[in-house]
N, C-alpha and C positions, 0 to 999 in steps of 0.2 A: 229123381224125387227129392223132394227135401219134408223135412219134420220140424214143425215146431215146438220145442222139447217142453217148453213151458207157458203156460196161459191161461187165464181164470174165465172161463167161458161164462160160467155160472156168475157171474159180479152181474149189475144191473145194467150196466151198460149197454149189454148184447142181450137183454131181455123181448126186445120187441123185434130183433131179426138172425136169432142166433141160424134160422136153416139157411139164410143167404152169406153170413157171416162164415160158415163154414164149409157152403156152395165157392164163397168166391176164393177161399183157401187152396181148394183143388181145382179151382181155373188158373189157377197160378201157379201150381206147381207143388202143393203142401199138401202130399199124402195122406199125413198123421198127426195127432195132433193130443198131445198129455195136456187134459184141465187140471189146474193143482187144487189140493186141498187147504184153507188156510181157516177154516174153523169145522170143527167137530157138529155143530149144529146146524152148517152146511153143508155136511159129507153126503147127505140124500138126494140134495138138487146135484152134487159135483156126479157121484153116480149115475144119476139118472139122465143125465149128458152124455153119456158114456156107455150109455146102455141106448140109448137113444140113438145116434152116429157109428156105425161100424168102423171109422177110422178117427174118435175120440177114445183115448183110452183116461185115465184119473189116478190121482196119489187120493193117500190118507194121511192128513197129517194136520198142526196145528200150527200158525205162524207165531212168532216169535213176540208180534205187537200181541194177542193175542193168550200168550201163556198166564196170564196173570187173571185172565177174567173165564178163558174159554175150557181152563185145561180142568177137564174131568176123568180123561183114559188116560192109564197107567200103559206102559208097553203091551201087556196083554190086550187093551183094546183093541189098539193098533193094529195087533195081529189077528185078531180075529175079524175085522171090517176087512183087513188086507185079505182072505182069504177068497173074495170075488173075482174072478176072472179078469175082471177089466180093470182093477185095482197092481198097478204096476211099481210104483214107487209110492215111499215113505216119506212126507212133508209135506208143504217144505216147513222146515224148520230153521235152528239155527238161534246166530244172538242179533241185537240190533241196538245198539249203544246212544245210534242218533237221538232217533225218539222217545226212547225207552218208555212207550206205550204200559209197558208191563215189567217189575222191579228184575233185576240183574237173576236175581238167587232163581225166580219164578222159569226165565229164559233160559238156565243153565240146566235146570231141572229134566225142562222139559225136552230139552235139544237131548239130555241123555237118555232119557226114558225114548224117543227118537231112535239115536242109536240102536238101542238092545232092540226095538222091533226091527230094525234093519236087519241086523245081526242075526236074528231070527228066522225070519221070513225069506232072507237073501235076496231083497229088494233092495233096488240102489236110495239111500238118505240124500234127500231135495235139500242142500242147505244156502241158505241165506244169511247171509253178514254184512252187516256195516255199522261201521266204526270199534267194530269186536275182532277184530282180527288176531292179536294175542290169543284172547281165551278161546276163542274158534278155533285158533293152532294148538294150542294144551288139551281142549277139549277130544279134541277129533285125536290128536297123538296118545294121550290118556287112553281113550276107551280103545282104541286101536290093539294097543298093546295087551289088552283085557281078553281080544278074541276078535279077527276084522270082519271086516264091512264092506258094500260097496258102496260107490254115491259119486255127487258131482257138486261144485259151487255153483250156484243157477244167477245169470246174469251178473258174472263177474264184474266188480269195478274194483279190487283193490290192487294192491303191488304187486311186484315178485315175490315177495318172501311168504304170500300165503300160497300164491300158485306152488310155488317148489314146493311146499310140504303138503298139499294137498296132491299133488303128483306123485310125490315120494310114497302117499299111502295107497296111490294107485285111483285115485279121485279122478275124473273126466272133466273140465272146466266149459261152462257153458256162456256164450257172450251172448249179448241183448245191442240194440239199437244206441247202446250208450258210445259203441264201439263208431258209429256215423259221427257221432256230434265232432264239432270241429276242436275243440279243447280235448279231445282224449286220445291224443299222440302217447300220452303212458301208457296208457291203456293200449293202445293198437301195438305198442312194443313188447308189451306182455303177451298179446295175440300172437305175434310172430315167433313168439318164444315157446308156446306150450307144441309138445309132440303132437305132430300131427293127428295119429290115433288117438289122442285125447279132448279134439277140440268137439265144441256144439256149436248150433246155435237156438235161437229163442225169438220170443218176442215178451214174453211179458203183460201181452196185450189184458188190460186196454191202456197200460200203462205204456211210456219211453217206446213211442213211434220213433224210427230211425229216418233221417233223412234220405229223401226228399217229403218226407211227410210229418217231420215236426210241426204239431202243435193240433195234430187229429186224433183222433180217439185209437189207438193202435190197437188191430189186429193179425192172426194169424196169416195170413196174404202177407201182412207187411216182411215176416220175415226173409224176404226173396232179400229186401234190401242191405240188409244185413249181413246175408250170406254173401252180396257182393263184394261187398267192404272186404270182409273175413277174404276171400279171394285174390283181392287186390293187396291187401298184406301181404299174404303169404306167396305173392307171386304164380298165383293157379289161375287155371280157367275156370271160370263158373260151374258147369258141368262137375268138373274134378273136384271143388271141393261141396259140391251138393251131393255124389258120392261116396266121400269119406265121410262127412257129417252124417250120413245116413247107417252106412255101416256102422259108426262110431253107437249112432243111438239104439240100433241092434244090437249093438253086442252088451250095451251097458242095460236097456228096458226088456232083458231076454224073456220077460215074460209073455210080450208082445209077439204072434208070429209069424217067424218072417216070411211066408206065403204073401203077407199084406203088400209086400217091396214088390212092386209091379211100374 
């Protein structure tokens, strides 16, 4: 079986066939499948997906682009939405430097207030970065030392030097279809690098379909492709690292249980 650790069910995208969308996930092989949360004013529809599908579970949390206009729950919210069954991780969160949709101070804010529900709950923190790679290392190293956490980077595209420290704090590194495209030999080298017991994978959907299906609206099915790549990196067979990628997502979504790994 394989899991796909991240994807926004709930976006509009998959509005008009989310039950074949999630039928052809398990003709394929995608057991399970985390909707993320990426605004507070959509945590009812990411739940109700989730409450709807016996193999969608969902985070709570507020994206990054998103802190500047969405953020109304302090950690305490956090934790108390996170108290529903089907509610398994915290975000995603995190910084995002590209677009900076929403001001620096608002991202850093809220990526801690993040944390301490993590911290709290013992849900693993969804985080997202790009072009924040610094303050996502001080930030994560900071709160760390304060009292730890679990969590994973979701849909890695940066260097080594934030994988080593987000491993260092015992973080899980999750790749996306970015790991197919043909320009991301860095990337595929950082894949081959991270501890086995820490790798995922994802989709992202309906975002960064992985090849052979760039330039389609990406779904959960698509991440088989992905998991190939990831395979062929690391020198495995298919089978074996859809396996470990599953065990991996057990041990780190323990809220999930594992009765479901059939």
């Amino acid at each position: 079986m394989l899991v796909d650790s991240h994807c926004h069910l709930d976006f509009p995208d998959f509005a008009e066939e989310v039950e074949e969308v999630v039928a052809r996930a398990g003709r394929a092989g995608v057991g399970l499948m985390v909707t993320i949360s990426t605004r507070l004013e959509r945590f009812d529809a990411v739940l109700a997906l989730a409450e709807r599908f016996p193999q969608v579970y969902c985070s709570v949390g507020v994206h990054p682009h998103e802190a500047g206009s969405d953020w109304r729950a302090d950690a305490a919210g956090l934790v108390a939405r996170a108290r529903h069954p089907k509610v398994v991780g915290i975000g995603e969160t995190g910084l995002d430097y590209y677009y900076e949709h929403s001001p620096r101070q608002a991202q850093q804010d809220s990526f801690r207030a993040h944390i301490a529900a993590a911290r709290e709950t013992g849900l693993p923190l969804l985080v997202h970065t790009r072009d924040a790679d610094a303050d996502t290392a001080a930030i994560l190293a900071e709160e760390y030392a304060t009292g730890p956490f679990r969590g994973l980077i979701h849909c890695f595209s940066s260097g080594q030097q934030l994988a080593d420290k987000a491993l260092e704090l015992g973080f899980y590194i999750s790749f996306s279809g970015i790991l197919t495209f043909k320009k991301a030999e860095g990337l595929r080298a950082v894949a081959r690098a991270v501890p086995l017991d820490r790798l995922l994978v994802e989709t992202d959907a309906p975002y960064l379909a992985p090849v052979p299906m760039r330039g389609k609206r990406n779904e959960p099915a698509f991440v088989v492709h992905t998991a190939r790549e990831a395979a062929a990196v690391r020198g495995m067979e298919e089978a074996a690292l859809a396996e470990v990628t599953t065990e991996n997502f057990f041990r780190l979504f323990s809220k999930i249980p594992r009765d479901l790994k059939a």
